[in-house]
PDB file of N, CA, C and O in Angstrom:
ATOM      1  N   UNK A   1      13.485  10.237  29.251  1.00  0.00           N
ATOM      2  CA  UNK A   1      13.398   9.008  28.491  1.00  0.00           C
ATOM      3  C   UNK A   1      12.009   8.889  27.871  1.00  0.00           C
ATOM      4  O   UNK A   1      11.074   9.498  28.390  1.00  0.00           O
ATOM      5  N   UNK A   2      11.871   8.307  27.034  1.00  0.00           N
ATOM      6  CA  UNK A   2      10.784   8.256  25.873  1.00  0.00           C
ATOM      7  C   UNK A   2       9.986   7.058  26.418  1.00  0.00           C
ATOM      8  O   UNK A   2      10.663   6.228  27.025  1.00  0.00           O
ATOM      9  N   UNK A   3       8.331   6.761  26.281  1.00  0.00           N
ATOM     10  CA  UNK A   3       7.930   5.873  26.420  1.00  0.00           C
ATOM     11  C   UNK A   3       7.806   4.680  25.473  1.00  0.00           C
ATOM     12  O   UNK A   3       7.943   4.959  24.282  1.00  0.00           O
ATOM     13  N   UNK A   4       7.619   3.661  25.720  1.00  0.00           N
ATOM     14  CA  UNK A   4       7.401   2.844  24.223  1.00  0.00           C
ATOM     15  C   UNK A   4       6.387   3.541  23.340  1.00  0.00           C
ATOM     16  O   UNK A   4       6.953   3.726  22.262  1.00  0.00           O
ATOM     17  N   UNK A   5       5.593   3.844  23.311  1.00  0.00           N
ATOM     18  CA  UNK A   5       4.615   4.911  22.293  1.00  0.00           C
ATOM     19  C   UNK A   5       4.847   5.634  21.994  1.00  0.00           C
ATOM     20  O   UNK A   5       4.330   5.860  20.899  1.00  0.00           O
ATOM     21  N   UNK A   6       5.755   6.716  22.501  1.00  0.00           N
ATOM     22  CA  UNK A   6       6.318   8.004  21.662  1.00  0.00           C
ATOM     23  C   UNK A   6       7.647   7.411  20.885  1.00  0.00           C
ATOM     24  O   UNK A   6       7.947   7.824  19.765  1.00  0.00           O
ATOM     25  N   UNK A   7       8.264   6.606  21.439  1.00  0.00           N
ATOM     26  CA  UNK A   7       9.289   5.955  20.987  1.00  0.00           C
ATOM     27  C   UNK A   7       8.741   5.310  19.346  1.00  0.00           C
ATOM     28  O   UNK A   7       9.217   5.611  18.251  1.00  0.00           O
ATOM     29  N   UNK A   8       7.723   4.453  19.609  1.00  0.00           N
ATOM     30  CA  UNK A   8       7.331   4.144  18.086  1.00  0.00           C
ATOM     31  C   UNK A   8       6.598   5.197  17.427  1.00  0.00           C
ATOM     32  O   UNK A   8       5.905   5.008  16.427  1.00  0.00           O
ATOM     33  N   UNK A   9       6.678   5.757  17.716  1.00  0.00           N
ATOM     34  CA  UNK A   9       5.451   7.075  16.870  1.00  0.00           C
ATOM     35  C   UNK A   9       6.896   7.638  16.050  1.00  0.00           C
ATOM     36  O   UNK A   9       7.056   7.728  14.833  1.00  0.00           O
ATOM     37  N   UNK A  10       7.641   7.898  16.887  1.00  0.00           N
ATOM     38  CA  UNK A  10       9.096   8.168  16.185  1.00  0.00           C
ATOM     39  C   UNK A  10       9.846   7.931  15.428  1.00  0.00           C
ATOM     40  O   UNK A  10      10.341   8.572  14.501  1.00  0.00           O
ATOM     41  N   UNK A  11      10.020   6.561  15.958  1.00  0.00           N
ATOM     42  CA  UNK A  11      10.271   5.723  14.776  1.00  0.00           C
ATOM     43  C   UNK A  11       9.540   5.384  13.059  1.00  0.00           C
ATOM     44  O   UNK A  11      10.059   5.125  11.973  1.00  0.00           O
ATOM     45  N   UNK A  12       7.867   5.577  13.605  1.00  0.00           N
ATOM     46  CA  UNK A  12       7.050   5.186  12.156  1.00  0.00           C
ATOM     47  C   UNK A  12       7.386   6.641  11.210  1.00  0.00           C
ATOM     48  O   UNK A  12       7.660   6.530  10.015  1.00  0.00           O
ATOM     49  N   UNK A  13       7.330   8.009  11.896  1.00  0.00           N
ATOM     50  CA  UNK A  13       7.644   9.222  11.447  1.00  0.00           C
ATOM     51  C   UNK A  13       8.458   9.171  10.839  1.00  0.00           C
ATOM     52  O   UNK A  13       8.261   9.483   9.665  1.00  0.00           O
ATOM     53  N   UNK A  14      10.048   8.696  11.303  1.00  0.00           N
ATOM     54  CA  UNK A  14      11.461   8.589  10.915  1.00  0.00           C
ATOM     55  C   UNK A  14      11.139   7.737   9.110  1.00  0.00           C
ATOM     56  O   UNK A  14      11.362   8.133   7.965  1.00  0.00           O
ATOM     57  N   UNK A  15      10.607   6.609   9.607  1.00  0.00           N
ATOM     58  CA  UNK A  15      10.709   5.938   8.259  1.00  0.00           C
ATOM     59  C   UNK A  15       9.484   6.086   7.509  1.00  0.00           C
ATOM     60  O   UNK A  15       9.137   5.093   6.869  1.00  0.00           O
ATOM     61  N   UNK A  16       8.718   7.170   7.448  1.00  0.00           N
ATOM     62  CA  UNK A  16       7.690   7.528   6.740  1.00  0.00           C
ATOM     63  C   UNK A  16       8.526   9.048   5.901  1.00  0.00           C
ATOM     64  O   UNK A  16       8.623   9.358   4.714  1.00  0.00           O
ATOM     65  N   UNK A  17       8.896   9.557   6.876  1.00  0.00           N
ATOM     66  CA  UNK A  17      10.138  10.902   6.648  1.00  0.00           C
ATOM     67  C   UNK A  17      11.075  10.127   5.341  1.00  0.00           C
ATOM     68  O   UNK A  17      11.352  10.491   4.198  1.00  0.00           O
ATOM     69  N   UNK A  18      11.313   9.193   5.949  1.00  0.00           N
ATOM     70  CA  UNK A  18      12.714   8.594   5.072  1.00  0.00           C
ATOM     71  C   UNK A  18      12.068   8.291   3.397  1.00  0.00           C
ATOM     72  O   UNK A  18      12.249   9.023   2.424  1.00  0.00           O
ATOM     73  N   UNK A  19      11.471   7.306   3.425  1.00  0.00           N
ATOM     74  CA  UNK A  19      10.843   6.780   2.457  1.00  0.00           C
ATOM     75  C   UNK A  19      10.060   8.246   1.281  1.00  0.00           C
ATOM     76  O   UNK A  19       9.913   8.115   0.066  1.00  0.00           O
ATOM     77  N   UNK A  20       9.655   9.601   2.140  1.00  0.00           N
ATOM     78  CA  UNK A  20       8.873  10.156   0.873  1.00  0.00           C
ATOM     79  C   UNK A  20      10.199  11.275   0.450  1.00  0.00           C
ATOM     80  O   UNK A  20      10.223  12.198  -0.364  1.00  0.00           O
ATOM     81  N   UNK A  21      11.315  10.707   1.441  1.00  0.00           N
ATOM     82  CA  UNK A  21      12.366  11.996   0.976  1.00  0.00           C
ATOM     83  C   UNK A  21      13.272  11.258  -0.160  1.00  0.00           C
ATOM     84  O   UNK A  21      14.022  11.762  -0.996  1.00  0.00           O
ATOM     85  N   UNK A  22      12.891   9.637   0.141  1.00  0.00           N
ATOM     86  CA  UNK A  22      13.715   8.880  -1.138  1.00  0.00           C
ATOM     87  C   UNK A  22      13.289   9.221  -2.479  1.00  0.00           C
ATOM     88  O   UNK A  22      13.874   9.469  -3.533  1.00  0.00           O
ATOM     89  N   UNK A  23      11.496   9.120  -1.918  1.00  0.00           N
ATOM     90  CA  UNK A  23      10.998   9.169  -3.539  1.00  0.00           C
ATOM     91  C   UNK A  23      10.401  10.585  -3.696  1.00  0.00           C
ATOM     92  O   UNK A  23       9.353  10.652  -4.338  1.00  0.00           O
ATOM     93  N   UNK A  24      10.925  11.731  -3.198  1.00  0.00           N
ATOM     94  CA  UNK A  24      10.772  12.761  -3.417  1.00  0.00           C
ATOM     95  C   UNK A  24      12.079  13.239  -4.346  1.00  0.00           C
ATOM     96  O   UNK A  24      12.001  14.004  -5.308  1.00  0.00           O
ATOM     97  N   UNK A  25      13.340  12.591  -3.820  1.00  0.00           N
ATOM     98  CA  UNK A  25      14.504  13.049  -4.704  1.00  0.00           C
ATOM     99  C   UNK A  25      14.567  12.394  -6.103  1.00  0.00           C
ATOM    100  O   UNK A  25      15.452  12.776  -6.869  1.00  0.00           O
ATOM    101  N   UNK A  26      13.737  11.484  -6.478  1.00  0.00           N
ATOM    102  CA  UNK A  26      12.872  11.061  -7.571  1.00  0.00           C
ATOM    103  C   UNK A  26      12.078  11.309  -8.512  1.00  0.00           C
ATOM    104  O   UNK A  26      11.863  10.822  -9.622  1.00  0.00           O
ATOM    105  N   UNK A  27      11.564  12.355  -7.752  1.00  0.00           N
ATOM    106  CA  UNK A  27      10.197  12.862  -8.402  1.00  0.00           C
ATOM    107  C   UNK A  27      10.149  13.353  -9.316  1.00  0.00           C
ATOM    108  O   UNK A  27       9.359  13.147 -10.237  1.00  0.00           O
ATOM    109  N   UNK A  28      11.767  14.807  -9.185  1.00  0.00           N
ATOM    110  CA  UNK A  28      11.659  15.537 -10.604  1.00  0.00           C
ATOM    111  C   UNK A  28      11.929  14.883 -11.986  1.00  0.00           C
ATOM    112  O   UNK A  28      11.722  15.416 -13.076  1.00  0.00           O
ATOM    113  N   UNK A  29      12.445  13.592 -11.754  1.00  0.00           N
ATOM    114  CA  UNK A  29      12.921  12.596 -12.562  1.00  0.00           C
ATOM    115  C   UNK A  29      11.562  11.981 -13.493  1.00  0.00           C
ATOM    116  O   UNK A  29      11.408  11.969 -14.715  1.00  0.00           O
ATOM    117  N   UNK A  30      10.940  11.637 -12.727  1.00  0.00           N
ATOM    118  CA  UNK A  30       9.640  10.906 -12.546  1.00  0.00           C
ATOM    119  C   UNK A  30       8.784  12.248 -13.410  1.00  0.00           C
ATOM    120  O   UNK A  30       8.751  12.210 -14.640  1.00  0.00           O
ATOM    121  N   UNK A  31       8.427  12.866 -13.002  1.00  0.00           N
ATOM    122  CA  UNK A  31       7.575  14.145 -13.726  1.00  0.00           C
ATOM    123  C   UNK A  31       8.187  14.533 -14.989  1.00  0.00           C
ATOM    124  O   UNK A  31       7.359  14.946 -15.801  1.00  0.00           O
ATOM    125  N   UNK A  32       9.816  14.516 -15.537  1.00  0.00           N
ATOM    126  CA  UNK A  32      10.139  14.717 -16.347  1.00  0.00           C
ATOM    127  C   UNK A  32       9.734  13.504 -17.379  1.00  0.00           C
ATOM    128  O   UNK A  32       9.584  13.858 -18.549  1.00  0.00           O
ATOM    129  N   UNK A  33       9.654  12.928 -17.255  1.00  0.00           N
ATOM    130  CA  UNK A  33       9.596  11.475 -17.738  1.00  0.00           C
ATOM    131  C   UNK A  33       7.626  11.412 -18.299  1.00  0.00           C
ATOM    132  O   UNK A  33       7.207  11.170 -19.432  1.00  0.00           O
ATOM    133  N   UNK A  34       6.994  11.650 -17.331  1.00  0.00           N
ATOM    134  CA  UNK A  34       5.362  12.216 -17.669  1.00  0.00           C
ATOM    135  C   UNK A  34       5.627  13.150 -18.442  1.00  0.00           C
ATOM    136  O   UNK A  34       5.454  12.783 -19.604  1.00  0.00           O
ATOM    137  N   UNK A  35       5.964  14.180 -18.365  1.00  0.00           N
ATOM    138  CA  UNK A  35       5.808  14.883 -18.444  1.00  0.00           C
ATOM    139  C   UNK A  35       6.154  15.183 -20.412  1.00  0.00           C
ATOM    140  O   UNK A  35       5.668  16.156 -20.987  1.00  0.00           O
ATOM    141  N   UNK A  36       6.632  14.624 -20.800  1.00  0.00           N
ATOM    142  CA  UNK A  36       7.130  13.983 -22.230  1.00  0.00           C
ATOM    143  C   UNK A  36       5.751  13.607 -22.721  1.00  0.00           C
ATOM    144  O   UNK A  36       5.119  14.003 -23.700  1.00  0.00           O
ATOM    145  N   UNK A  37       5.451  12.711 -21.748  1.00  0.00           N
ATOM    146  CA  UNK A  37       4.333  12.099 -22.052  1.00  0.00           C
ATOM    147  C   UNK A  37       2.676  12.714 -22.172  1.00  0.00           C
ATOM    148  O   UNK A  37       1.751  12.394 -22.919  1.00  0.00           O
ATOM    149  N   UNK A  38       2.800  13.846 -20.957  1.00  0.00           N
ATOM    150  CA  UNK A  38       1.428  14.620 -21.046  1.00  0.00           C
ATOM    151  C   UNK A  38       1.679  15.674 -19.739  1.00  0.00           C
ATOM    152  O   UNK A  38       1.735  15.192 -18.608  1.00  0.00           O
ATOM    153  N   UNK A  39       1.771  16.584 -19.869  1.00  0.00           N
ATOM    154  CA  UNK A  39       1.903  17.464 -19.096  1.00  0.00           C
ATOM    155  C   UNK A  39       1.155  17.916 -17.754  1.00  0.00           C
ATOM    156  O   UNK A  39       1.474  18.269 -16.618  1.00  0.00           O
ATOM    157  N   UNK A  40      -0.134  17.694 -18.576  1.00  0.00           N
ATOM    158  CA  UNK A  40      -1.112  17.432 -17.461  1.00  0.00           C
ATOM    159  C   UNK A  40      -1.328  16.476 -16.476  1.00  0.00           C
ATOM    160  O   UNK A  40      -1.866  16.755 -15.405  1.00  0.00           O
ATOM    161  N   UNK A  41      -0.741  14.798 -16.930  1.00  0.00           N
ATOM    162  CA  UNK A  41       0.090  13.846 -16.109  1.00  0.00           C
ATOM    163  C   UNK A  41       0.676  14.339 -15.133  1.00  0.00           C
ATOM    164  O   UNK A  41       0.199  14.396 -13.999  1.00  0.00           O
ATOM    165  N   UNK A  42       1.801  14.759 -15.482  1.00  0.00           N
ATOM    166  CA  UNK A  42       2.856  15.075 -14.589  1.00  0.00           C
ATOM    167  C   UNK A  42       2.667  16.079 -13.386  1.00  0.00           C
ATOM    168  O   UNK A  42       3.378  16.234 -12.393  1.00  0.00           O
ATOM    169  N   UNK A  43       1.294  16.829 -13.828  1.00  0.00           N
ATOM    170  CA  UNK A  43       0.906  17.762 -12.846  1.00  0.00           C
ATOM    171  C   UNK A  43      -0.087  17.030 -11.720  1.00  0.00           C
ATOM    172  O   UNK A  43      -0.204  17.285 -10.522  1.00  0.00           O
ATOM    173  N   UNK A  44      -0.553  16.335 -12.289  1.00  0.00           N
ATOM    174  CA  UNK A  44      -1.440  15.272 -11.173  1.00  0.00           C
ATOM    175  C   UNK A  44      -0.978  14.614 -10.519  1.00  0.00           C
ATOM    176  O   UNK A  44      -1.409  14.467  -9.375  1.00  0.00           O
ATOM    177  N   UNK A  45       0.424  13.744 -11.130  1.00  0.00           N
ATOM    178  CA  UNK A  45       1.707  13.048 -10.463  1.00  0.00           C
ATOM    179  C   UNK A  45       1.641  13.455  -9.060  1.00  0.00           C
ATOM    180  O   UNK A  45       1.390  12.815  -8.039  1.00  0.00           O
ATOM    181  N   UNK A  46       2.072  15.280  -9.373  1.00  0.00           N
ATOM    182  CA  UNK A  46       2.915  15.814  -8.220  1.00  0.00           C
ATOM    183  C   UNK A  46       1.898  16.455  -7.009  1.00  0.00           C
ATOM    184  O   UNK A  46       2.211  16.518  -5.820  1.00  0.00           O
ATOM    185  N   UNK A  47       0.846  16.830  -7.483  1.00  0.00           N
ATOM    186  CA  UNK A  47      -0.001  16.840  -6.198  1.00  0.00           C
ATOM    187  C   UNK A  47      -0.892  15.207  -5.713  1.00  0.00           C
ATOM    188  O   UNK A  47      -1.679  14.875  -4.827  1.00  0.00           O
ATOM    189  N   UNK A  48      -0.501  14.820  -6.381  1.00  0.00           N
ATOM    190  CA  UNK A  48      -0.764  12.944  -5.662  1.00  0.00           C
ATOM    191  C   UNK A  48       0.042  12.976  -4.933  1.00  0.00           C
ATOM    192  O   UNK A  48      -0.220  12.982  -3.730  1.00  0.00           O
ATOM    193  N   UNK A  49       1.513  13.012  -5.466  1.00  0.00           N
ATOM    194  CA  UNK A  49       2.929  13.062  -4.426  1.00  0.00           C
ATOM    195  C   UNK A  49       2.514  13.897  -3.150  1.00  0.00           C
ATOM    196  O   UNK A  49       2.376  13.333  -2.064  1.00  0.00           O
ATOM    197  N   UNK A  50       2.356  14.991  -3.278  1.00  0.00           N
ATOM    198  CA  UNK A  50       2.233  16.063  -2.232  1.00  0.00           C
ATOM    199  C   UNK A  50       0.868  16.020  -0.724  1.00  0.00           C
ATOM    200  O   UNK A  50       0.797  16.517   0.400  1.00  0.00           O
ATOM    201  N   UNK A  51      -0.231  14.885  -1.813  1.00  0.00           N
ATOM    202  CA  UNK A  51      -1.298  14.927  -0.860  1.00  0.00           C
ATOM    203  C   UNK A  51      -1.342  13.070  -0.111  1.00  0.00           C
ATOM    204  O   UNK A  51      -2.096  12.728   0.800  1.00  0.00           O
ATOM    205  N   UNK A  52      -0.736  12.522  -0.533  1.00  0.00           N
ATOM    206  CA  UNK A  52      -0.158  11.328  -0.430  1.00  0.00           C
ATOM    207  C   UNK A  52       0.958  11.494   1.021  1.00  0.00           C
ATOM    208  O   UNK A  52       0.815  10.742   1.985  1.00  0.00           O
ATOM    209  N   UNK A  53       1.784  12.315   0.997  1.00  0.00           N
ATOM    210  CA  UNK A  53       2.581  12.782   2.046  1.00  0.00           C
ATOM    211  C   UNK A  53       1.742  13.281   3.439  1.00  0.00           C
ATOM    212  O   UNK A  53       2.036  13.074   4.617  1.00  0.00           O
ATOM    213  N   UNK A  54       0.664  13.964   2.901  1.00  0.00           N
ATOM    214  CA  UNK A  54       0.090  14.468   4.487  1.00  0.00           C
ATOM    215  C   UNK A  54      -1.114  12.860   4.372  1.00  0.00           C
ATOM    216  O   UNK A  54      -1.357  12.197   5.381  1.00  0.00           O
ATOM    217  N   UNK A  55      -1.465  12.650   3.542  1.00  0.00           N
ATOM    218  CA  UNK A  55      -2.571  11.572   3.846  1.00  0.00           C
ATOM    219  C   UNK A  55      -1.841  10.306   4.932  1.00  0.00           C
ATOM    220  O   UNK A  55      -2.176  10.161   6.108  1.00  0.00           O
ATOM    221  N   UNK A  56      -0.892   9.553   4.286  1.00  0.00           N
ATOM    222  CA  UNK A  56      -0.181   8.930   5.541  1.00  0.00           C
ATOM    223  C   UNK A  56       0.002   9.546   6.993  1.00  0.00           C
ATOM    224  O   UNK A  56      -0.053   8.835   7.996  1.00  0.00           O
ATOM    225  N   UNK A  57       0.194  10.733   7.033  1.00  0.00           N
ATOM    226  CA  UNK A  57       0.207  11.189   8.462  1.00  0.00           C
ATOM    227  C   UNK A  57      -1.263  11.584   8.957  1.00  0.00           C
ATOM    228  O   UNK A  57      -1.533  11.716  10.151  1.00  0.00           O
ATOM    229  N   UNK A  58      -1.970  11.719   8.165  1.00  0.00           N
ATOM    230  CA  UNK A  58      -3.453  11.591   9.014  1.00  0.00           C
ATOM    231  C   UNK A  58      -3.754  10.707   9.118  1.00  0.00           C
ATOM    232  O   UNK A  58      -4.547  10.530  10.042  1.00  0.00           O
ATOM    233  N   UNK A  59      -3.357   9.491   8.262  1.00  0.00           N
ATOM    234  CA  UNK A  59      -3.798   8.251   8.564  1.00  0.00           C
ATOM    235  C   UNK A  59      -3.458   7.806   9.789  1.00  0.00           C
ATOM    236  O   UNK A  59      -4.055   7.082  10.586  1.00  0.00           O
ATOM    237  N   UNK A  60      -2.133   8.488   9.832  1.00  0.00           N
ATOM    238  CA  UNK A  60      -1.485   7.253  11.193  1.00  0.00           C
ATOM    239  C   UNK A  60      -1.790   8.367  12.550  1.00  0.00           C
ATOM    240  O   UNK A  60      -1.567   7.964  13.691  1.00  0.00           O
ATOM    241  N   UNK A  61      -2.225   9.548  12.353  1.00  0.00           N
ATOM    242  CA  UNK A  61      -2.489  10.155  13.671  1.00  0.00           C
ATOM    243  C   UNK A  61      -4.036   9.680  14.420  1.00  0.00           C
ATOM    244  O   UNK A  61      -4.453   9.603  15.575  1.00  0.00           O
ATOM    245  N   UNK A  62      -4.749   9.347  12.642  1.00  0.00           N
ATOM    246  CA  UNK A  62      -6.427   8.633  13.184  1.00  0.00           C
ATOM    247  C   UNK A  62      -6.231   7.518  14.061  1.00  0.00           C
ATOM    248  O   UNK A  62      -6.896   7.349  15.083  1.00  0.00           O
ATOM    249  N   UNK A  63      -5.223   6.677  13.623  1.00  0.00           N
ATOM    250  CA  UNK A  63      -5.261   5.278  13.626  1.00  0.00           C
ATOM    251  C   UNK A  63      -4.700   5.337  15.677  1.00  0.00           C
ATOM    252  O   UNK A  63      -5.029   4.566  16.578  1.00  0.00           O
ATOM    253  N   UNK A  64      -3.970   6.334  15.712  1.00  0.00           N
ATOM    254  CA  UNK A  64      -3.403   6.749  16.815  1.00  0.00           C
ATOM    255  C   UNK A  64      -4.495   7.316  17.988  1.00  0.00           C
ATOM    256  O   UNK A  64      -4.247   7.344  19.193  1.00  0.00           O
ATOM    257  N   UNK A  65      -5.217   7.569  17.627  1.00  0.00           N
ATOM    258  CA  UNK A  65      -5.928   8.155  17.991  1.00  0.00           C
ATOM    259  C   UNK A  65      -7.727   6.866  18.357  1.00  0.00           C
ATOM    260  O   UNK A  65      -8.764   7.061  18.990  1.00  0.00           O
ATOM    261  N   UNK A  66      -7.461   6.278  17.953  1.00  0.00           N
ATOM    262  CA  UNK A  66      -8.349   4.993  17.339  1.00  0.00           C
ATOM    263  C   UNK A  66      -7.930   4.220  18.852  1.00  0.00           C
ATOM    264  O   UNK A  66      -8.695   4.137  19.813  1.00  0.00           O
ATOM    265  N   UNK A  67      -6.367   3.627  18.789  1.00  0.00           N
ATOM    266  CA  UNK A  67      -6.421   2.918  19.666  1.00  0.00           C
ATOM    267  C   UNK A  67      -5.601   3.231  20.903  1.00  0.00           C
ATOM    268  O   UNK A  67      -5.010   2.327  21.493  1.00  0.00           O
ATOM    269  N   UNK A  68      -5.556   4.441  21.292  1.00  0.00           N
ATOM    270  CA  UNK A  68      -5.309   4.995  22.550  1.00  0.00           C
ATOM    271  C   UNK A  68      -5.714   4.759  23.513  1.00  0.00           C
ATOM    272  O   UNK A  68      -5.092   4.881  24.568  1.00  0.00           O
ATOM    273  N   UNK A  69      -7.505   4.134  23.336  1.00  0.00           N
ATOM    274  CA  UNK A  69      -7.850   3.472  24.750  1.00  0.00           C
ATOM    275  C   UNK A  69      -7.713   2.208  24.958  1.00  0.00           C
ATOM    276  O   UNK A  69      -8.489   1.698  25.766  1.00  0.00           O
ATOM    277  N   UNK A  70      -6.536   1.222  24.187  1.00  0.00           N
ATOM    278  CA  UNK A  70      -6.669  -0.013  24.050  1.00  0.00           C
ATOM    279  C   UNK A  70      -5.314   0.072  24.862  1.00  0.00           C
ATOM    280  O   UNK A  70      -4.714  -0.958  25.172  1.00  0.00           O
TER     281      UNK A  70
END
């Protein structure tokens, strides 16, 4: 059985998972759409997208890590 802390760590994962796979099935949409617009846009778009994805999870492993002795 899971503790309440791994239990929510799970949960925030699950809907952090969820949310960049929504707007990941988006994206090529989204870049096509820049991408009309400036090519070089659309290339910045997608490594924003890409570094945006690990930045939330370092965020929340710091933050995890922050209040572990509380």
């Amino acid at each position: 059985m899971m503790d309440r802390d791994t239990r929510n760590a799970a949960i925030a994962a699950l809907w952090i998972m969820l949310l960049f796979g929504i707007a990941a099935f988006y994206l090529p949409t989204v870049m096509l759409a820049l991408g009309s617009l400036s090519t070089v846009l659309a290339g910045i778009f997608g490594i924003v997208f890409v570094l945006a994805f690990f930045l939330v999870f370092w965020l929340r492993a710091r933050s995890q890590r922050k209040n572990k002795g509380k």
